[in-house]
C-alpha positions in Angstrom: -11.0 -14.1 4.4 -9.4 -12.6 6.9 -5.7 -11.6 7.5 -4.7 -14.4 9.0 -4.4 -15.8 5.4 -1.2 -14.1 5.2 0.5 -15.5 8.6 -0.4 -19.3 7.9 1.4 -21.8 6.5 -0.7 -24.5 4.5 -0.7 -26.8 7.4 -2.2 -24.3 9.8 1.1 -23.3 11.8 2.3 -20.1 11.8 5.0 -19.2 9.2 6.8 -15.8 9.3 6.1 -14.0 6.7 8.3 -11.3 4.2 6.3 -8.2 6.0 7.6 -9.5 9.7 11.2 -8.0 9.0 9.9 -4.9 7.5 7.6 -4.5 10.6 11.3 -5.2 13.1 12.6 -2.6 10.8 9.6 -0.2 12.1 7.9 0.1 8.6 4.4 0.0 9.0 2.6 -2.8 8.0 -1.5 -3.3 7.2 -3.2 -6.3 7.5 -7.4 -6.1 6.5 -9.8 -8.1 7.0 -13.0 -8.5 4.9 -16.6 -8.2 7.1 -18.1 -10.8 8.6 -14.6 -12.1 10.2 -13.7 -13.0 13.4 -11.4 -9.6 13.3 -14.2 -7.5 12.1 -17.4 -8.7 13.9 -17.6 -5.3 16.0 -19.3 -2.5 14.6 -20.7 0.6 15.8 -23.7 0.6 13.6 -24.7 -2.8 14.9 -23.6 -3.3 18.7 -26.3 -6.0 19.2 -26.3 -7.7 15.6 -24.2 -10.9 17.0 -26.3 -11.1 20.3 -28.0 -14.4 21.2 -31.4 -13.6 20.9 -32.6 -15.2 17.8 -35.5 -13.0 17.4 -33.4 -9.8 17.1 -30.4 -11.8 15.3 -32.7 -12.1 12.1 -32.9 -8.2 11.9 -29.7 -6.6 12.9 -27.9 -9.4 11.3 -29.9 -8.8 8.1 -28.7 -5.0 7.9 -25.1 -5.4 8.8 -24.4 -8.4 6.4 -26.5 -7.2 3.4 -23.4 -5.6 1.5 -21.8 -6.6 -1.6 -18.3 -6.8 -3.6 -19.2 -3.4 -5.1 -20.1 -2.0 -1.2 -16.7 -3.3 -0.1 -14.4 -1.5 -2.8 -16.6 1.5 -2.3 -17.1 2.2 1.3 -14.6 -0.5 2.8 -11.4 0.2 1.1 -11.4 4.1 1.5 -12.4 4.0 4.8 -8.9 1.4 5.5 -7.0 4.1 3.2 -8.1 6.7 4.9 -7.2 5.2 9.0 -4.1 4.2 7.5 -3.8 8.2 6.0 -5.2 9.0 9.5 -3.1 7.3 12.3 -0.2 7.1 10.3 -0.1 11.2 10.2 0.0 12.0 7.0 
């Protein structure tokens, strides 16, 4: 999923959600987005993984999507936390 989940309405509009206030009000608000999204396709390791040449797609695409639940709360969580931590200035 990604975080348009959370800005959706059931019949694929757009709803406003509780945070939208908050965010008027200037809080800061975090939306994530799980890999392998639309939101999250670019990465650094991989600049060439979603490229249109099927013989390299097999291999960089291999590497860059072979993660798992356990990889996500590990490496993927902290490294939001710690952006957030980051840009926020704290």
């Amino acid at each position: 999923m990604d975080a348009e989940i959370w800005v959706r309405s059931a019949d694929g509009g757009w709803d406003e959600p509780a945070f939208f206030p908050l965010a008027d009000q200037g809080y800061d608000v975090w939306l994530g987005n799980d890999r392998g999204t639309e939101y999250s396709n670019v990465n650094p390791r991989w600049p060439n993984a979603d490229s249109n040449k099927l013989w390299k797609y097999k291999d960089e695409n291999y590497a860059k999507y072979d993660w798992s639940w356990y990889d996500q709360g590990k490496e993927d969580l902290p490294a939001v936390l710690d952006k957030i931590i980051e840009v926020s200035g704290n």
